[in-house]
N, C-alpha and C positions, 0 to 999 in steps of 0.2 A: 307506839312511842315509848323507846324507855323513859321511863318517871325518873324527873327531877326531885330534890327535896330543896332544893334553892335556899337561902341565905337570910337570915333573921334581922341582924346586927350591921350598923357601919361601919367600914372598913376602912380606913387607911392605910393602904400598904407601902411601905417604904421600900422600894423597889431597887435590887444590887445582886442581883443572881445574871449580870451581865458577864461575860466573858471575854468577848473579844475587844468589846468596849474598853475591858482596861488594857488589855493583852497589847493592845494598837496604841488606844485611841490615850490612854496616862501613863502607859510604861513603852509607847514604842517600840516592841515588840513585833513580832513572828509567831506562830506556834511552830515546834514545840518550842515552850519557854524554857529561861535557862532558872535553874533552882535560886537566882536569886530575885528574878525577877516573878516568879512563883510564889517565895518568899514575904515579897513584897506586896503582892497582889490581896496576902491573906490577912498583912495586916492592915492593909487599907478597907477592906472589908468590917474588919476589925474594928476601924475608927465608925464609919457609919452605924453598926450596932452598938457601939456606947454612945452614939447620938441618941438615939432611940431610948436606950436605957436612961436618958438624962431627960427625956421630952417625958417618960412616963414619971420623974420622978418631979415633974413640974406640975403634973398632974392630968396629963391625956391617958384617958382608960386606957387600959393596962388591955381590956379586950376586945380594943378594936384598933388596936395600936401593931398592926402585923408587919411581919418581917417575910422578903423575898426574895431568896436566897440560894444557890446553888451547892452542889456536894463538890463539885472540882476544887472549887477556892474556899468555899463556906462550910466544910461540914463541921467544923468543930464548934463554929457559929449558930450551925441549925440545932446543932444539942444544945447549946448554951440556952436561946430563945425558949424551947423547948420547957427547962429547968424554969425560966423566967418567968415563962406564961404567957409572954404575945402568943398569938397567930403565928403559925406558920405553914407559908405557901414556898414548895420546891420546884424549879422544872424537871421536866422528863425529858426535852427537846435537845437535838443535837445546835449543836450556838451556830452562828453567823449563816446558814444554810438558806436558799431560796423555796427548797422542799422541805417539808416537816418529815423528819423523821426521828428516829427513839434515840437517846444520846449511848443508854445499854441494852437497844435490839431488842429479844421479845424477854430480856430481865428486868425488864422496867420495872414489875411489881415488886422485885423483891427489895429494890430499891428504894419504891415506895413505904414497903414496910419496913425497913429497915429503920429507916429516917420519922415513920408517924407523922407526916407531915399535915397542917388543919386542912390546907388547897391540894391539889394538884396541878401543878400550869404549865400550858403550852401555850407555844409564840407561834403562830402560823401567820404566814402570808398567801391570801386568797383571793384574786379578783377574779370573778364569775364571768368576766369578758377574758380571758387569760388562758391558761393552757389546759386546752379542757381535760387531756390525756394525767398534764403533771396533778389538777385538782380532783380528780378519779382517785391517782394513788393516795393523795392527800385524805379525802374522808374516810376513804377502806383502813387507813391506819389513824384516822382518830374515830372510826367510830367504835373500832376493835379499844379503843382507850376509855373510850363515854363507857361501852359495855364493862370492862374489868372495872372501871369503878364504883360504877351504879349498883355492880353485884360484891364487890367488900366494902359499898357503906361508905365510900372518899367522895369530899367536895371535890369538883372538878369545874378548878379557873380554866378558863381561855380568854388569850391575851389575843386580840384579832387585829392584823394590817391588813388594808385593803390599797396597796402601793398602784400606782397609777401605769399603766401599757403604755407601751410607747404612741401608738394609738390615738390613745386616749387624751395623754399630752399635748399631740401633736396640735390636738383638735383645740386646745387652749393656747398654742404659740409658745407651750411649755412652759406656762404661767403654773406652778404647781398651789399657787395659794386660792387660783381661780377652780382647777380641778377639787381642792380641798371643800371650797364652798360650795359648786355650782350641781359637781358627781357626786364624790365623794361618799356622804349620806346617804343615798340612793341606791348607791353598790353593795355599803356596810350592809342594809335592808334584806338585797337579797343574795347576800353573804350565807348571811344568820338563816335565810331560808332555808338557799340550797344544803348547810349542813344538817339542819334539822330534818328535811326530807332525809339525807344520806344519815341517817343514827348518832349525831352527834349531839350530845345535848348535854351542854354546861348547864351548872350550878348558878356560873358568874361567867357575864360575858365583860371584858376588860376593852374597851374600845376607845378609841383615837378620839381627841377633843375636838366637839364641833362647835357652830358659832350661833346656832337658833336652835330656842328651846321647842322649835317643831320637828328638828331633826332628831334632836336627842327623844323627844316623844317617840317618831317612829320606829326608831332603833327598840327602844323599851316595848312599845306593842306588838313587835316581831319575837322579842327576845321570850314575851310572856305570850304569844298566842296559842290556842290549839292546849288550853287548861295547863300551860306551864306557868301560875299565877304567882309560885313564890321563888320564880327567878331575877336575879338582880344583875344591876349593871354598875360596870364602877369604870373613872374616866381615866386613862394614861395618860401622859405626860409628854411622850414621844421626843423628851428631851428639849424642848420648846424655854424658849425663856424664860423669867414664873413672871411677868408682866400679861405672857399668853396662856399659860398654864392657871394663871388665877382666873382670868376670864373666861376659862372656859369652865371650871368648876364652879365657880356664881352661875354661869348658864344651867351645867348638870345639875348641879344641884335641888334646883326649882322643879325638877321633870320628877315623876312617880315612878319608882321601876331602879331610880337610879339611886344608890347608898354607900359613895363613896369615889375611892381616886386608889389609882396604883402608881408613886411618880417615886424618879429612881436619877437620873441624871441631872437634873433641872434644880433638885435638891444639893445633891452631893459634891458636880461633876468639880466645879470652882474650889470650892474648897480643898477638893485632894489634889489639884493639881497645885494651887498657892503650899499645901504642906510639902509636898514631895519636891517643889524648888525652892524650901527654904522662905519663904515668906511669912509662913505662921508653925505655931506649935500646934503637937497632936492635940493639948486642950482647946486651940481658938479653932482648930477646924471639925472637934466634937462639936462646940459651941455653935457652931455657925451651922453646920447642918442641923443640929435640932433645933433652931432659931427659924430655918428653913420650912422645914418639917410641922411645924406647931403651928407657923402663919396659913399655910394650908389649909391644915383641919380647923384653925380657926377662920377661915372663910370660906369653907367649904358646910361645918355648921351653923354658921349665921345667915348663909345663903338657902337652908334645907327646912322648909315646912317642919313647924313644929309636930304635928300629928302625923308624923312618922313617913312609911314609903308610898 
């Protein structure tokens, strides 16, 4: 087993190292984008990190207050963090893809080091009932990533989907909130196996909000089995409402193993869409995402056993 050195600290990460997300989903766009919707993309970027600048200066530790961020649209952003002193987690992943792979091929590290980033993170989509050929090339290229990091000393986030088969769907009448509760947990479980058998071993596993604190339990005893005891788990967002996004952080938060939230659209997505047509200024929609932001971590630490993970 390559040895973890897993994760001390709580983490809140403010999650915006999305790509296509804005490329589409708040500029309407295509790739390639045109340079002003490019433009655009990095100052909206922009606004969400002086949210964040504004939550610490309200007074959310400065060191567990992290930023997740990309180099296409963010890197003047990931230096800036950098200077500031949050956390900072970058991807390596190529954006919107079904299969994981490198977004700069086998230069990934030097990107890495370029950047100094506190994470490293990858977005994969994995279900173990799935393509068993496409999930083969899948591990052989992150465990080639587990290994390069394990050996220069890099945290290494993974952000884990476990998207439903068609299958799998079918077998709920395509109820996806059914598959969410009923599989879902199940699959994450032996998700995190199968990687761990194939060489992949996170730092931090970043996993989809569940709805009982027995699943979030088994997730965390997989995550830490087999002497990997100071690995942590932190909950996404997956873009969910924050009426579901809060509820499922009061759940995680109660479970051992688990030390925080990576949420990124559920924060943000309102706000930059009201600035970009004109409904608020760049200050109300700083405002409002770190209003956003700060109600999080503050229910997500009033939800978390005092004595720690």
């Amino acid at each position: 087993m390559t040895p973890t050195s897993g994760y001390s600290l709580p983490l809140y990460l403010l999650a915006f190292d999305h790509r296509s997300s804005f490329e589409r989903g708040l500029f309407g766009a295509t790739p390639p984008v045109s340079n002003e919707v490019h433009d655009g993309i990095v100052k909206a970027k922009e606004t969400i990190f002086e949210a964040i600048r504004l939550a610490v200066s309200d007074g959310v530790p400065k060191n567990q207050s992290g930023v997740l961020v990309d180099e296409e649209f963010g890197a003047a952003i990931a230096r800036r963090a950098k200077e500031f002193g949050v956390p900072l987690a970058m991807p390596v992943e190529r954006s919107g893809q079904d299969e994981f792979d490198f977004q700069y091929g086998d230069r990934f590290g030097e990107h890495v080091e370029q950047f100094d980033p506190t994470f490293v993170k990858v977005l994969v989509r994995y279900n173990p009932e799935g393509d068993a050929a496409l999930n083969r090339r899948q591990i052989e290229r992150l465990a080639l990533l587990s290994g390069w990091l394990h050996d220069h000393e890099r945290t290494f986030l993974f952000e884990l989907l476990v998207p439903a088969t068609a299958a799998q769907l079918d077998a709920f009448e395509e109820h996806q909130a059914d598959y969410d509760r009923l599989l879902r947990p199940e699959l994450v479980v032996r998700t995190i196996s199968e990687l761990q058998v194939g060489g992949v071993e996170p730092d931090i596993w970043k996993v989809e909000g569940l709805d009982s604190a027995n699943d979030y339990a088994a997730v965390s005893a997989q995550a830490r089995s087999h002497g990997r005891d100071d690995v942590v788990c932190i909950v996404l967002g997956r873009g969910a409402d924050l009426a579901r996004v809060v509820k499922w952080l009061q759940i995680g938060a109660t479970v051992p193993g688990f030390a925080g939230f990576a949420v990124g659209r559920t924060i943000w997505h309102d706000a930059l869409a009201s600035r970009l047509a004109g409904r608020i200024s760049d200050a109300e929609a700083v405002q409002t995402i770190a209003n956003n932001y700060e109600q999080l971590i503050d229910v997500y630490a009033a939800a978390a056993p005092k004595n720690g993970r």
